[in-house]
Structures are given as C-alpha cells and as structure tokens.
C-alpha positions in Angstrom: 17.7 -23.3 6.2 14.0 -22.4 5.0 13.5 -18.4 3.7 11.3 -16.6 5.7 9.1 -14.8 3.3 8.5 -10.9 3.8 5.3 -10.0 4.5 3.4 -8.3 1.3 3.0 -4.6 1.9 -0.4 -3.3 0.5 -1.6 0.6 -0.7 -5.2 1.3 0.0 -6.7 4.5 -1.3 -9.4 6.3 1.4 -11.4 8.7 -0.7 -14.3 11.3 1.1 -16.5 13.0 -0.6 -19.4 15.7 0.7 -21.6 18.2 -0.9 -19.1 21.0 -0.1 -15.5 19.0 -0.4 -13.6 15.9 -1.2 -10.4 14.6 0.2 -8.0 11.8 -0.6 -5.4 9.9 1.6 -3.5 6.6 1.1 -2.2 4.4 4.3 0.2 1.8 3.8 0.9 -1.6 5.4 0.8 -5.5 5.7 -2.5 -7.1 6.5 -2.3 -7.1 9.9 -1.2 -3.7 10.1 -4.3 -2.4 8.0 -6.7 -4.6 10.3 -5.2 -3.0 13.4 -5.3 0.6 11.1 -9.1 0.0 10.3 -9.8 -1.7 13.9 -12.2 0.9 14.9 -14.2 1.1 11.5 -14.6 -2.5 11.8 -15.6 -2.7 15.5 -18.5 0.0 15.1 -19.6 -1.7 11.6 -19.5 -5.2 13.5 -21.5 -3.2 16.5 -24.1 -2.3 13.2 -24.3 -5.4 11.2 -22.6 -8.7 12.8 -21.8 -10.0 9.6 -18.9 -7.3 9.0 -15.8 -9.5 10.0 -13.2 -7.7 11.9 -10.8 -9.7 11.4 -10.5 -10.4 7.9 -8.1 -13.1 6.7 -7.2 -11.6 3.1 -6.8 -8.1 1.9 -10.1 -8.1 -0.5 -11.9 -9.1 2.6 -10.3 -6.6 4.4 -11.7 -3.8 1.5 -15.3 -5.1 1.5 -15.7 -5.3 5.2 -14.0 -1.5 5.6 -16.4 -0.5 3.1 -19.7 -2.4 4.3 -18.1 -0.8 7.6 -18.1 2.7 6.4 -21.1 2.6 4.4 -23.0 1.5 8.1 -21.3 4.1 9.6 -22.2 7.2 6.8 -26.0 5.7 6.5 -28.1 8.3 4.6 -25.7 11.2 5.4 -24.3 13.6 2.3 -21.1 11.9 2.8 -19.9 9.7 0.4 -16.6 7.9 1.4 -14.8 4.5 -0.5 -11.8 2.3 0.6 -9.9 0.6 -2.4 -7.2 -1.6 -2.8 -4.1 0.4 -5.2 -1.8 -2.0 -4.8 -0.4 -5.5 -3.9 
C-alpha cells in the first residue's frame, strides 16, 4: 500500500501600505487553495498583462504572478502593497 503524501501547507504574508496607513494579514493554505484565494487578483492582472499566469504550478510562481498581479492593479496609485512567501 503506497502513502499518500499530505499536501504542503504554505503561509503567505499580504502587506498594504498608503500615505496615511499600513496593514498586515497572513492567509494560509495548499497551492490550490491560495490559487483559488488569489483567483480574482490573478484574473484582473491576466485581464492587464496576459503574461500573468493564473494558474501557477509552484508556490514561487504563485508569489510573482500575485505580485505582478497587484502591482497592475495599484499602477501609479499611493498604495504600496507586497505578497511574500513566510513559510513552506
């Protein structure tokens, strides 16, 4: 009988930052469950630049094409707001 292996739970850190505030918030979950978590960001990023992948096949691809995502999104607004990996 083969061992089914777990699926690897990962931490990502969602930081926001404006001229008059900043704010921090972490999300939990496997791969897929951050892709579905981060669906829309990656949908309206994709709508922006077609080279953001929306569905992203490792978690480091998952970060960079959030973050390409968000920095679409924010364009030249006073907003400042990074996605990073805290743990695997």
């Amino acid at each position: 009988m083969a061992k089914v292996k777990a699926p690897k739970v990962y931490k990502v850190k969602i930081s926001k930052c404006s001229i008059s505030r900043s704010s921090e918030r972490f999300t939990e979950g496997t791969l897929e469950e951050l892709t579905k978590y981060f669906g829309y960001t990656l949908e309206v990023g994709n709508s922006w630049n077609s080279k953001i992948n929306t569905k992203p096949k490792t978690i480091k691809s998952l970060i960079s094409n959030v973050q390409k995502s968000v920095d679409v999104i924010n364009g030249n607004t006073y907003t400042s707001e990074t996605v990073e990996l805290v743990s695997e």
